[in-house]
LUMNUDO-553251 format. One line per field, with one value per residue (C-alpha): residue number from 0; residue in three letters; x, y negated, z. Coordinates in Angstrom, 1 decimal. Example, Ala and Ser with C-alpha at 12.3 -4.5 7.8 and 13.67 -1.06 7.14 Angstrom:
2
k <- 0;1
r <- ALA;SER
east <- 12.3;13.7
north <- 4.5;1.1
up <- 7.8;7.1
END
This chain:
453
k <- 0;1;2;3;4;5;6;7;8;9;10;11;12;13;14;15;16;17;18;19;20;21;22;23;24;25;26;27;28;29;30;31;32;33;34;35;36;37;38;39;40;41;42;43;44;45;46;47;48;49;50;51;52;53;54;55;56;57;58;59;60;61;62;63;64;65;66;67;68;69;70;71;72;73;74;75;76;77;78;79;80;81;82;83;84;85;86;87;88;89;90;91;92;93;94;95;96;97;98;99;100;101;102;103;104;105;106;107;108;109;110;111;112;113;114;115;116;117;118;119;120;121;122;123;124;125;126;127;128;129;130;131;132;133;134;135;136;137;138;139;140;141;142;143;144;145;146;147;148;149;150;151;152;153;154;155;156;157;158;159;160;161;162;163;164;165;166;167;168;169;170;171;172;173;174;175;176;177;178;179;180;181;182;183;184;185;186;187;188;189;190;191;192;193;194;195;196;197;198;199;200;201;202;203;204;205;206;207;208;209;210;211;212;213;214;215;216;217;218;219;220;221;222;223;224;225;226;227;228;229;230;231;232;233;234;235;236;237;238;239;240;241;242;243;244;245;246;247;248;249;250;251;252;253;254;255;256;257;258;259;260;261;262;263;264;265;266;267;268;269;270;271;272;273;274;275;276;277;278;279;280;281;282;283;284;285;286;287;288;289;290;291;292;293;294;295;296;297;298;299;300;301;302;303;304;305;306;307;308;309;310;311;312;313;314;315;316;317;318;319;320;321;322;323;324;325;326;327;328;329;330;331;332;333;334;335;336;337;338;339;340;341;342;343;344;345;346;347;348;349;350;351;352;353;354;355;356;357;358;359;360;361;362;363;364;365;366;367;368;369;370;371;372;373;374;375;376;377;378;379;380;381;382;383;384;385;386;387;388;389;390;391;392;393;394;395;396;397;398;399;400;401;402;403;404;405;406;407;408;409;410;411;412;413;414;415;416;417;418;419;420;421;422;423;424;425;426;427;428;429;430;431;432;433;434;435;436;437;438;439;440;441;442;443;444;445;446;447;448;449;450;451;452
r <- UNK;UNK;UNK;UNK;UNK;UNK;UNK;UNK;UNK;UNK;UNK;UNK;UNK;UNK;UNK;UNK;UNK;UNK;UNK;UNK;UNK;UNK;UNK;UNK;UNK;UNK;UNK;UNK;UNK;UNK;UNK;UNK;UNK;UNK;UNK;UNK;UNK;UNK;UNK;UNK;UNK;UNK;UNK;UNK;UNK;UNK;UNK;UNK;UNK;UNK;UNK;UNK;UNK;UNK;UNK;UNK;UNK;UNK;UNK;UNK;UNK;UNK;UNK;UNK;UNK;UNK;UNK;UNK;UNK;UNK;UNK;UNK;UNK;UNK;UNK;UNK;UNK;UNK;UNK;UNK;UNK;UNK;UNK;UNK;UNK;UNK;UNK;UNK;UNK;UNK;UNK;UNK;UNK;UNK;UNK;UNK;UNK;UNK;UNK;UNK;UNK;UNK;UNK;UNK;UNK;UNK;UNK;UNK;UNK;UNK;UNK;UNK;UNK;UNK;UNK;UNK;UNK;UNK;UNK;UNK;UNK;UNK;UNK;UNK;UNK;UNK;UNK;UNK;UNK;UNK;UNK;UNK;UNK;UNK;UNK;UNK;UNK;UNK;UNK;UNK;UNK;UNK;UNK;UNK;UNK;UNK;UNK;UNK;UNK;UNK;UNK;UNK;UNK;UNK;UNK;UNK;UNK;UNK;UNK;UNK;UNK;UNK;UNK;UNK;UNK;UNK;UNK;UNK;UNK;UNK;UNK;UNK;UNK;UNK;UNK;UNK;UNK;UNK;UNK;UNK;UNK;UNK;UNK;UNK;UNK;UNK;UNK;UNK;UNK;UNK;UNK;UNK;UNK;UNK;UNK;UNK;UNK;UNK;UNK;UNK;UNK;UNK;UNK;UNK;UNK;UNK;UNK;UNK;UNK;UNK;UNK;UNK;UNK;UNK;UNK;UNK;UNK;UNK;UNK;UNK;UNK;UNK;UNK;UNK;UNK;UNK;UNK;UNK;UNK;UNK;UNK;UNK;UNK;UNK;UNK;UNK;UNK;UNK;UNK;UNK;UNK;UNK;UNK;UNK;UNK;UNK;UNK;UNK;UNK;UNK;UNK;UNK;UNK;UNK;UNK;UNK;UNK;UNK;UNK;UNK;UNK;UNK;UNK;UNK;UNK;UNK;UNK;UNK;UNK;UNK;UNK;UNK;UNK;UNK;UNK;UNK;UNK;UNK;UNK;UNK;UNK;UNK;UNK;UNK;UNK;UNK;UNK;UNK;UNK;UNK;UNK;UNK;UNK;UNK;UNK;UNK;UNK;UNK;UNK;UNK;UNK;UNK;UNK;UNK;UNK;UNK;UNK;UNK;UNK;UNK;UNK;UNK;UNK;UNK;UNK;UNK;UNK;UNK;UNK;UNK;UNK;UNK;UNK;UNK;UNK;UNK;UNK;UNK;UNK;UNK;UNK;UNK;UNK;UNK;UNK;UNK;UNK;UNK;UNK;UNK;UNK;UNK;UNK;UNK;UNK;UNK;UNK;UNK;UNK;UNK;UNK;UNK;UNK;UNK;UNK;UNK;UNK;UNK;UNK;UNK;UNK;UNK;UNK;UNK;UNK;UNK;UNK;UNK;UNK;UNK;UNK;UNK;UNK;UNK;UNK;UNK;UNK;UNK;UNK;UNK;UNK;UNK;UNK;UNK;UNK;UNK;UNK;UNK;UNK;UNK;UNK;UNK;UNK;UNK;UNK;UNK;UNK;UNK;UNK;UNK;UNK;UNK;UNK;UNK;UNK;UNK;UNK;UNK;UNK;UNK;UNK;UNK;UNK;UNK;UNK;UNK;UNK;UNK;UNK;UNK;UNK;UNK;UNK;UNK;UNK;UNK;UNK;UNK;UNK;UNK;UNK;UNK;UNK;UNK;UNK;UNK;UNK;UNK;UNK;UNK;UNK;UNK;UNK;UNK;UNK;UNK;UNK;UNK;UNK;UNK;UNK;UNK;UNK
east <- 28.4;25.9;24.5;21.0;21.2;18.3;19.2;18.7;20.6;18.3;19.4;23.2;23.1;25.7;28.4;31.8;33.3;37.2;39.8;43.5;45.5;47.3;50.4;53.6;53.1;51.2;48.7;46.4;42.6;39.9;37.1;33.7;32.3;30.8;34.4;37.6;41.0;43.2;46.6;46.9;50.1;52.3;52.1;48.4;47.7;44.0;43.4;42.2;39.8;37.6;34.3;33.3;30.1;28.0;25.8;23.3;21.0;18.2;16.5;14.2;14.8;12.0;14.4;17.9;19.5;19.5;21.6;24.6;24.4;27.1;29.4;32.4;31.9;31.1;28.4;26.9;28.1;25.9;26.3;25.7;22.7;20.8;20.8;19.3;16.9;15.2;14.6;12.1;13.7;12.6;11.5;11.8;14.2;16.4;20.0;21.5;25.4;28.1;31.5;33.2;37.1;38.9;41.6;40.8;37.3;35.4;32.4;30.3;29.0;32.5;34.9;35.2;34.4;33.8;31.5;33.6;31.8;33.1;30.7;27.2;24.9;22.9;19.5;17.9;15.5;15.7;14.1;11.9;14.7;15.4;18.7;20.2;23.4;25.4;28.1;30.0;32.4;35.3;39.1;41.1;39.1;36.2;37.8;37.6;35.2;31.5;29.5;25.6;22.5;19.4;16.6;12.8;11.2;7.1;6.7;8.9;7.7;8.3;8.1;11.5;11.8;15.1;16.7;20.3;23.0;24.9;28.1;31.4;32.4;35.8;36.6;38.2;38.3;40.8;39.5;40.2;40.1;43.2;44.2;46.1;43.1;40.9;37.3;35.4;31.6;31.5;28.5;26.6;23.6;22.1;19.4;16.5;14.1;10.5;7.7;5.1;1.8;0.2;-3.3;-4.9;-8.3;-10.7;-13.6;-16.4;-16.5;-14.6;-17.6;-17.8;-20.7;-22.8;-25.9;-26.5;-28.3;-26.9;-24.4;-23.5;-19.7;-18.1;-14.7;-13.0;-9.9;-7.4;-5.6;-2.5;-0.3;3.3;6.9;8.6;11.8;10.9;10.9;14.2;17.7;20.8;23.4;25.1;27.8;29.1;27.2;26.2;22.3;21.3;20.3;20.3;21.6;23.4;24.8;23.7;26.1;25.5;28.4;28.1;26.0;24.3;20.6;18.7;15.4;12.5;12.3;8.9;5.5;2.3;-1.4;-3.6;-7.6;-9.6;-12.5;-15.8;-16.3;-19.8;-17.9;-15.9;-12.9;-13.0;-9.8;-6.8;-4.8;-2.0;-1.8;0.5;-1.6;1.0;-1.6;-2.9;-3.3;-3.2;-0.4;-0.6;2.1;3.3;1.8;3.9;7.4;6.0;4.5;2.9;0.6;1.9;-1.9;-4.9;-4.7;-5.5;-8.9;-10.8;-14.1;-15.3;-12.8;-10.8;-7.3;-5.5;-1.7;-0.4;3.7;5.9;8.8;12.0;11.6;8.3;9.8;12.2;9.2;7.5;10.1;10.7;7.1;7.8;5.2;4.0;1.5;-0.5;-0.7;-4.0;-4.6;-8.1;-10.4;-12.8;-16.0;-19.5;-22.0;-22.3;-25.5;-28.1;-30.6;-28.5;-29.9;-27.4;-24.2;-20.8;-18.2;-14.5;-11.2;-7.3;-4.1;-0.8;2.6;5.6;9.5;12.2;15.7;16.9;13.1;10.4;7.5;4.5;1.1;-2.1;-5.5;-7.9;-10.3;-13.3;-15.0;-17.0;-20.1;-22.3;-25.8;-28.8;-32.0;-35.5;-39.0;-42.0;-45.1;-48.8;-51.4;-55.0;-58.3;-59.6;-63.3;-62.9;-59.3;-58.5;-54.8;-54.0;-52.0;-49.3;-49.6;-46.5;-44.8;-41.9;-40.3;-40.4;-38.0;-40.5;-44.2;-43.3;-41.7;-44.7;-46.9;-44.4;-43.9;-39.9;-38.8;-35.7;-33.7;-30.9;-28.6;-29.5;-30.9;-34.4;-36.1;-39.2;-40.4;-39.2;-35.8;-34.6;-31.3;-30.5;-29.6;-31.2;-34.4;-36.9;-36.9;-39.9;-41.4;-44.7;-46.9;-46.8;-49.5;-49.7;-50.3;-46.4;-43.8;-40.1;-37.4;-33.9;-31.0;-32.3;-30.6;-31.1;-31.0;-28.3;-26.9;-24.2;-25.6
north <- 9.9;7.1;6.0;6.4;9.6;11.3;14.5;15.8;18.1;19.5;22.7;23.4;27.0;27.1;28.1;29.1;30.8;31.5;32.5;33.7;36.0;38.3;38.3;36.9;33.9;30.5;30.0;26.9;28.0;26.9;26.1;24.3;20.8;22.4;23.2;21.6;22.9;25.2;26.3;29.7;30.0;32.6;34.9;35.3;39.0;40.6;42.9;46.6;46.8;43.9;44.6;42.7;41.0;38.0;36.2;34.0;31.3;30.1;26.4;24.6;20.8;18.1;15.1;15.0;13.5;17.4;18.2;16.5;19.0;21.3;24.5;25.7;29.6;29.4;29.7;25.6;23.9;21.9;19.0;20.8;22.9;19.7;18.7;22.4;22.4;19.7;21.9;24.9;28.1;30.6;34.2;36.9;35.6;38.4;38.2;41.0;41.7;43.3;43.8;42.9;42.5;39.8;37.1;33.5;34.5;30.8;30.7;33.8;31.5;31.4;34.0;37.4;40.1;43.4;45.6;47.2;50.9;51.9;49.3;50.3;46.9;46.2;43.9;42.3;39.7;36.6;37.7;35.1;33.0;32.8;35.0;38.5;39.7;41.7;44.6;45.8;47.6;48.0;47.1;46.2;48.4;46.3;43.3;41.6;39.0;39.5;38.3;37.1;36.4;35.4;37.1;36.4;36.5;36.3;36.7;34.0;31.6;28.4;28.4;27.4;25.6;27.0;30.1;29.4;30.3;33.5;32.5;34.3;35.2;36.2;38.4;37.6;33.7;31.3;28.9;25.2;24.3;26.3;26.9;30.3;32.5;34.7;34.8;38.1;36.7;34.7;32.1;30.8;28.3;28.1;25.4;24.7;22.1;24.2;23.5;20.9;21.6;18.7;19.8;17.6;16.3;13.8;12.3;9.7;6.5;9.6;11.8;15.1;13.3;10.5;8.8;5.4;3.2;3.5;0.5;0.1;-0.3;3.0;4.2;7.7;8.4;11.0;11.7;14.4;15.0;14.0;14.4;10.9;12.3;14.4;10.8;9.4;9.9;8.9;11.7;12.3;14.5;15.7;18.5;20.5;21.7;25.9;27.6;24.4;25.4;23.9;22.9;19.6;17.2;14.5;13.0;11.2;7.7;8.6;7.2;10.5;10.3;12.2;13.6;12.6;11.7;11.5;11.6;12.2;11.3;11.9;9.6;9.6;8.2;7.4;5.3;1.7;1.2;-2.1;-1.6;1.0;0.6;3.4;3.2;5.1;6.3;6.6;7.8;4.5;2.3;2.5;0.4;-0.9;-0.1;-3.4;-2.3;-4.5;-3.0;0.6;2.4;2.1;3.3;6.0;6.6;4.1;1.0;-0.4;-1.5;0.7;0.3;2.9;4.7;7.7;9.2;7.8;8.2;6.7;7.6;6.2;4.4;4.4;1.5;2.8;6.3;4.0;2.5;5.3;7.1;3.9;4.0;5.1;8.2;8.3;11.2;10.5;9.5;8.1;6.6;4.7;3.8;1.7;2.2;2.0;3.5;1.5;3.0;1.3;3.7;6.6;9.9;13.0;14.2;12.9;14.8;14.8;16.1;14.7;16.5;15.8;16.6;16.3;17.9;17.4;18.1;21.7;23.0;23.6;21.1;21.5;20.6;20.9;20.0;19.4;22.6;20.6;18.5;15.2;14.3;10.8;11.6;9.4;10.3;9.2;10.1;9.0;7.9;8.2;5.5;5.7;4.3;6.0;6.4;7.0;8.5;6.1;5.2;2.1;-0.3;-3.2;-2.2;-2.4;-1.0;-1.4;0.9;1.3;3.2;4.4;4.1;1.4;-0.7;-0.5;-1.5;-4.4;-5.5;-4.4;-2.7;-2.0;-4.4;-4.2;-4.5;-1.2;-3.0;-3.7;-6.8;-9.1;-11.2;-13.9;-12.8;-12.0;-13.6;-15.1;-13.4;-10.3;-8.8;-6.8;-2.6;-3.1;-0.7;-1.6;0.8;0.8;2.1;4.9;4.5;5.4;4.1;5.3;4.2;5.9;5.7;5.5;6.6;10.5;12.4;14.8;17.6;20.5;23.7
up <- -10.5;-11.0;-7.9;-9.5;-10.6;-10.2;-8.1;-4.9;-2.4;0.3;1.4;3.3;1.1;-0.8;2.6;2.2;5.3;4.7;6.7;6.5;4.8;7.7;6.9;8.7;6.4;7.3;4.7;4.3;5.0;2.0;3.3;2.3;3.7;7.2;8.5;8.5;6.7;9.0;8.4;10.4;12.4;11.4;14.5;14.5;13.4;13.1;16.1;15.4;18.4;18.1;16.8;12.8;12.8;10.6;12.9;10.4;11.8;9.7;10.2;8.4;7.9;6.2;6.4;4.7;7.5;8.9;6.3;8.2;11.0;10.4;12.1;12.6;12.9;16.0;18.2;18.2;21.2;23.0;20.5;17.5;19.3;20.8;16.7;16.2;18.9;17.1;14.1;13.3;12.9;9.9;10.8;8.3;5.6;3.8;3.5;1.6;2.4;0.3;0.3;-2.3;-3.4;-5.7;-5.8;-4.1;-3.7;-3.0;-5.0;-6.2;-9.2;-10.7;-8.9;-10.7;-8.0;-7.6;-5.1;-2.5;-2.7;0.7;2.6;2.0;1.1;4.4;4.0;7.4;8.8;10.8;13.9;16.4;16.8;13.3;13.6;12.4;12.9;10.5;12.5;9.9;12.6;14.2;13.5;10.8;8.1;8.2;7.6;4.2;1.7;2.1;-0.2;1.7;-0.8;0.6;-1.2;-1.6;1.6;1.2;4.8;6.5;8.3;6.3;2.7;1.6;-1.4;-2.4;-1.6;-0.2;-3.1;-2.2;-0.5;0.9;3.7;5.1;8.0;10.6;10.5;12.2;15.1;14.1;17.7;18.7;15.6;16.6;17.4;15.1;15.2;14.8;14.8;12.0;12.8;10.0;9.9;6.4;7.0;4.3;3.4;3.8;1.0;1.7;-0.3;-2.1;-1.1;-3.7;-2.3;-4.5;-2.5;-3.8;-1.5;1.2;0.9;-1.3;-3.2;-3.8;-4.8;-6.4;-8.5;-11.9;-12.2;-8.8;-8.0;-6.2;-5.7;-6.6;-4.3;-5.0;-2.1;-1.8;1.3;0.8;2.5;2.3;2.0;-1.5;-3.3;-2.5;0.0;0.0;-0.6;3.0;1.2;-1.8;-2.9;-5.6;-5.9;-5.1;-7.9;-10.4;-13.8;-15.4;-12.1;-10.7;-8.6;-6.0;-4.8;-0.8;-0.9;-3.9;-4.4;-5.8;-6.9;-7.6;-10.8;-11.3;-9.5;-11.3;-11.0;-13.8;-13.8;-17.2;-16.3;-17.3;-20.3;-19.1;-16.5;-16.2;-14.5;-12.6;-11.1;-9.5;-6.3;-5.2;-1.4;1.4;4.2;7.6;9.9;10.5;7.6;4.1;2.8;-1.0;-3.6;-5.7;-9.4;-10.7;-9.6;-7.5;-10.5;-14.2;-16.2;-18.7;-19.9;-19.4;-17.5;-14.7;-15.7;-18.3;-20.5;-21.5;-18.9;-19.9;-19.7;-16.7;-15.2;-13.2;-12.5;-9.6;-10.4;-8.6;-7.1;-5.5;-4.5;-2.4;-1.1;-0.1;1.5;3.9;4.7;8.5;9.5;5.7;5.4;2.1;-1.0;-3.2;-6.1;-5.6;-8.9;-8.6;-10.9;-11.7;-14.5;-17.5;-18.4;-15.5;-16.8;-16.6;-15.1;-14.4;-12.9;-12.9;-11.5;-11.5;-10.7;-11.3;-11.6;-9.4;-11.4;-9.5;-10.3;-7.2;-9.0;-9.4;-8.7;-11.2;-12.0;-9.2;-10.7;-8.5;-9.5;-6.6;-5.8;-5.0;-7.5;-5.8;-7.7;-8.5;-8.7;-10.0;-11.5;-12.4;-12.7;-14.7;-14.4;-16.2;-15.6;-16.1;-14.8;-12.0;-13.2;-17.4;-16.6;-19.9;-19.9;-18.6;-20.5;-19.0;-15.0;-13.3;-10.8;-7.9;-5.9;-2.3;-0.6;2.8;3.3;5.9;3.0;0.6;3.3;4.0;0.6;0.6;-2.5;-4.1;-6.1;-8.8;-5.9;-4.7;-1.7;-0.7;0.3;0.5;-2.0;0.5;0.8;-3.0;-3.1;-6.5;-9.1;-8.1;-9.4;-8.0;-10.3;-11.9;-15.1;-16.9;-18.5;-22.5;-24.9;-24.0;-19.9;-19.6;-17.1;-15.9;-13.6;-14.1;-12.4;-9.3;-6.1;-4.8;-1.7;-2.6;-0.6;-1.2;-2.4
END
């Protein structure tokens, strides 16, 4: 397989648990990645005393490194447990059990089976410790190929991205370590990557609104919360993908990729866009992404005017990036923008769209819940002669921002700042309006006091 291709393997599920045929004859054990090939010795015969039982452990893993933890059958050892400890476990996942019979019974995707009527279907929970236990009985009669399927589960703890793929059991199992023994508690621990919600957020110079002078510069930022692993791994093992159909390989040292990352932004058209940054945010600092080799435009630009329809996708090389971002916690795509119109009076809201697809799951798209808003407004103005109440042709007025500033002579430029006469830099004019024919003047596009209703 091409060391690029874009897959991923994230979830130990699809377990195999085999042991050996009792008979008088050595037979070679088949067993899956987890566990090491056996051959049974030829004396080892299944007891009739010992109790049956399926012991299933359930973890939840956000790094693909976890997926190189792996049993035996047993109950972990110390090694394998200090690995475990390390990991959440999942309360109140279903796995269904069934008996079933059939010849070299290894994978339930392509074995022909069939239900063993005599065993009734039993369905259980992870408790607390993320653990349930199957006792199927005692002796010989209740030994045999179990089938295990994990089914929805609404109420565990985690959301779990995939459901483990049903897998076989087979009772009693041979111990690799002594290789002469036969286990009766099968121990199996199924361990899945849980689901890590985008949570989309889209703030307006980080504030749920603003308020400006029409034609100042400002900034849009949409921000979403991100796993670094999702972008990019390295395969630890061969391994085919739950549930993917048709059925999706990775073989070991395999660079998998995200299928796609993308944000989309319809801008205002009522807007320019000066310019657009994608940063990683790792609880610190926001680090920028190289828009020349981390990700491109597959709508707009970089720079807009008028704005409109913007996307910007990651590429490979910046999924590679941001999954060696150390501590990476978000993601934002930052557009910086003013009005074009410096007269314009109104409301500009907006909200983008984050699409993503991780190999073997459906596409996730999320649109942000709260829309930030740029206000500006105006007012006009009437002026006539005190005494004949005549309008008043060519008088003109400033704007002072206080009481304190009119009486000081500070009023607001086309900066959006104020100052004195004296200290106008250059370049910058004082807001002024005159008074036409009619005694009329208007400013528009003037700053607010806004607030959330």
């Amino acid at each position: 397989m091409n060391s690029n291709t874009s897959v991923k393997k994230k979830i130990i599920a699809g377990l195999m648990l085999t042991t050996v045929a009792l008979s008088a004859a050595a037979v070679t054990v088949n067993v899956p990645n987890f566990l090491h090939s056996t051959t049974a010795s030829a004396e080892v015969i299944a007891n009739d005393t010992s109790a049956r039982s399926i012991t299933i452990h359930k973890y939840a893993i956000d790094n693909l490194a976890d997926l190189g933890i792996s049993g035996d059958g047993k109950v972990a050892d110390k090694t394998l447990q200090d690995k475990l400890d390390k990991l959440d476990v999942i309360e109140n996942v279903q796995f269904k059990i069934t008996k079933v019979t059939g010849t070299n019974l290894t994978n339930p995707a392509k074995d022909s089976y069939t239900e063993d009527t005599t065993f009734t279907p039993v369905t259980l929970k992870t408790d607390a410790k993320g653990e349930l236990k199957f006792d199927l009985g005692t002796g010989k009669a209740a030994d045999g190929t179990y089938l295990i399927e994990e089914l929805d589960s609404p109420d565990a703890t985690h959301a779990v991205k995939r459901k483990a793929s049903p897998f076989f059991v087979h009772v009693p199992m041979t111990d690799r370590d002594t290789n002469g023994d036969l286990m009766y508690d099968i121990n199996v621990y199924p361990k899945n990557e849980v689901q890590h919600p985008l949570n989309p957020t889209k703030t307006i110079d980080g504030q749920a609104g603003e308020s400006l002078l029409s034609g100042s510069v400002f900034q849009w930022e949409a921000a979403v919360d991100i796993n670094p692993s999702d972008f990019y791994f390295v395969a630890s093992q061969d391994s085919t993908i739950p549930g993917s159909n048709p059925a999706i390989h990775v073989n070991k040292g395999d660079k998998v990729y995200m299928d796609y990352f993308k944000i989309y932004d319809k801008l205002n058209a009522s807007t320019e866009l000066l310019g657009t940054k994608v940063q990683v945010f790792d609880g610190k600092d926001w680090t920028d992404l190289d828009s020349k080799t981390d990700y491109t435009f597959t709508k707009g630009a970089a720079t807009m005017s008028p704005a409109g329809e913007n996307e910007v996708s990651l590429t490979q090389a910046g999924m590679e990036k941001v999954a060696g971002i150390s501590g990476a916690k978000k993601l934002r795509v930052v557009y910086q923008s003013k009005v074009i119109d410096p007269k314009f009076n109104g409301v500009i809201d907006n909200e983008f769209t984050v699409n993503k697809k991780e190999p073997g799951l459906t596409p996730d798209t999320e649109t942000n819940p709260n829309k930030p808003k740029l206000f500006t407004g105006g007012f006009d103005i009437e002026k006539k002669a005190e005494d004949t109440k005549d309008v008043l042709k060519g008088a003109e007025f400033r704007i002072a921002t206080s009481e304190q500033n009119a009486k000081d002579g500070i009023y607001l430029a086309t900066d959006g700042k104020s100052y004195a006469e004296s200290a106008l830099p250059t370049g910058v004019d004082f807001l002024t309006s005159t008074s036409d024919d009619a005694g009329h003047a208007a400013f528009d596009g003037l700053p607010l006091t806004w607030y959330d209703d």
